[in-house]
N, C-alpha and C positions, 0 to 999 in steps of 0.2 A: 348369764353367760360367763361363769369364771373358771379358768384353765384347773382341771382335774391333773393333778403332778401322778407320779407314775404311783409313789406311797401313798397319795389319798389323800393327801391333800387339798384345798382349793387355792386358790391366789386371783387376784383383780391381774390379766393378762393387760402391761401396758406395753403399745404400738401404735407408733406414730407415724403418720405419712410421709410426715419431713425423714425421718429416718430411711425411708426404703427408698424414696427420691435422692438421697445423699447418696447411695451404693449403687443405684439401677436408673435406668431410664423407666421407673414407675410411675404411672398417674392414678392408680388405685389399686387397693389391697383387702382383701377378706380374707382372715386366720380361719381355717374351719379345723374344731379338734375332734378327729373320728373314734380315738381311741387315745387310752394316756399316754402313750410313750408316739405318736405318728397325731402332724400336723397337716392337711393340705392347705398351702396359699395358692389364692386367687391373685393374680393378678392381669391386669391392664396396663399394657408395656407401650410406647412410644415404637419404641425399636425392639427387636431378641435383645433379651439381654447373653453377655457374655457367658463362658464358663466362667469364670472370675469373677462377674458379677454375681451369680446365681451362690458361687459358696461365698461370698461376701456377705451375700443377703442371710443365706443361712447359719452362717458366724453370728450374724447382728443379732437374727432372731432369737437365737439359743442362748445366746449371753442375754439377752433382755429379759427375757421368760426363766431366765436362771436353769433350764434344766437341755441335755442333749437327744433331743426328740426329733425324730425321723422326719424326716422335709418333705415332701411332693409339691413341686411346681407347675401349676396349671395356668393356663393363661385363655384370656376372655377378652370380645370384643367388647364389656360394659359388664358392669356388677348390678346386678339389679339391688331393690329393695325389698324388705322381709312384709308378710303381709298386714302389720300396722302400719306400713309405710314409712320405719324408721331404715337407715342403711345401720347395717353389723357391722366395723372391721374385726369384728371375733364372734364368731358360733361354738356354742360346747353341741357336739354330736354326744356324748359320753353318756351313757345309759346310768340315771341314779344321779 
């Protein structure tokens, strides 16, 4: 599961929980990457997060991951587990 950059690159996607708890009322997070330039997070939020939280989050996330990739914010009662029964906070969807 390593973040495909839009050139073709790969990279070890680091995201931390403590990070999305410092900017959102987060209590979990899954990066899903559908395609190299567009990311969806999952998250499981306490409360809505803000407008201002939400582009907060996606400042953090871009500057983290070094590159300006398209955001979708989804939100979920619980993030499950994949089926080894490990939890993802990062899926590469990216074909190849």
């Amino acid at each position: 599961n390593m973040l495909v950059l839009p050139g073709g690159g790969r990279i070890w996607p680091v995201l931390e929980g403590a990070l999305f708890s410092e900017v959102a009322p987060v209590s979990q997070f899954q990066v899903v990457q559908h395609a190299p330039s567009e990311l969806e997070v999952r998250l499981v939020v306490t409360r809505p997060p803000t407008d201002a939280e939400e582009a907060a989050l996606r400042a953090m996330i871009c500057h983290h991951l070094e590159h300006e990739f398209a955001i979708a914010f989804t939100y979920h009662p619980a993030l499950g587990r994949g089926p080894g029964g490990k939890y993802e906070d990062f899926v590469c969807r990216v074909p190849g």
